[in-house]
C-alpha angles and dihedrals in degrees: 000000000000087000090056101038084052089047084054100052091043083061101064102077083056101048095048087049089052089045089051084055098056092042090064101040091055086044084054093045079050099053086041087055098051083039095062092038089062094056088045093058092047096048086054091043089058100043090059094049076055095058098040084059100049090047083051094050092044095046087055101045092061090042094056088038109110112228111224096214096044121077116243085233128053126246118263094233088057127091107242116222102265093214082204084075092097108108098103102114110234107232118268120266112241105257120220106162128002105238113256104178102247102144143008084251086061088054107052088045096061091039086052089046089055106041087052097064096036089059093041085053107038111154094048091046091052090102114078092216103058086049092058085040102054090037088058089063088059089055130108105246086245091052103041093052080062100062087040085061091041091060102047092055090048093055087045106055079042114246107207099211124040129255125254145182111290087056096064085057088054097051082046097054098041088052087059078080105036098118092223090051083057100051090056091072 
């Protein structure tokens, strides 16, 4: 019985090394798992892009395809599309978190988001300036103070051409690095 008590308590270094082992194997694993999520969600979030921009290309192939039994000019009886005739607000995409700007995933996905609804309303999202407008309202207060600022330097050292759209993707993506963005998450 003592010879077998003493066998067992000569065990326990080894089993919680053991244990420490497969505590880091399965933290590891873990690691491995998040890791591989994140990829997932990259890959769909590209394939989507994908998508988005075939159905662009194709949008605007048959838009610039010229149809052999319509005339290239409207009749003058017909009404012609007043391309002013854009004020009908697109509906509001379902917010469920402001972007932030954590991570470069965060980020596709909100340029995805956006570029979503600018190409499914076209005509209402031709103006730069209602793109940059109606993408503020998906920003994280913090972040969206950024690009205010950004902005406003912008103006004051005066910039010659407006900003669009695109810039504001630019600002967004460089502020994925900014150190102090990083310590807010």
């Amino acid at each position: 019985m003592v010879s077998t008590r003493a066998r067992s308590l000569g065990n326990q270094p080894e089993s919680s090394t053991t244990s420490d082992d497969h505590n880091a194997r399965l933290q590891q694993l873990n690691d491995q798992i998040r890791e591989r999520e994140q990829q997932l969600a990259i890959l769909h979030a590209q394939q989507r892009l994908n998508e988005l921009e075939a159905q662009i290309r194709e949008d605007t192939f048959i838009e610039s395809r010229p149809t052999p039994d319509i005339a290239a000019e409207p009749p003058q009886n017909r009404p012609v599309d007043n391309m002013d005739d854009d004020n009908e607000t697109p509906p509001r995409l379902e917010i469920k978190d402001y972007y932030r700007g954590k991570n470069m995933l965060e980020f596709k996905d909100y340029k995805d988001r956006m570029l979503t609804l600018f190409a499914r309303h076209r005509r209402y999202y031709r103006k730069e300036e209602r793109k940059i407008n109606d993408a503020k309202l998906y920003l994280d207060a913090h972040v969206k103070q950024k690009w205010l600022n950004f902005v406003s330097a912008y103006e004051r050292r005066g910039g010659a051409t407006p900003l669009t759209f695109d810039d504001m993707l630019s600002h967004l993506e460089m502020q994925i690095n900014d150190p102090q963005n990083q310590l807010r998450h």
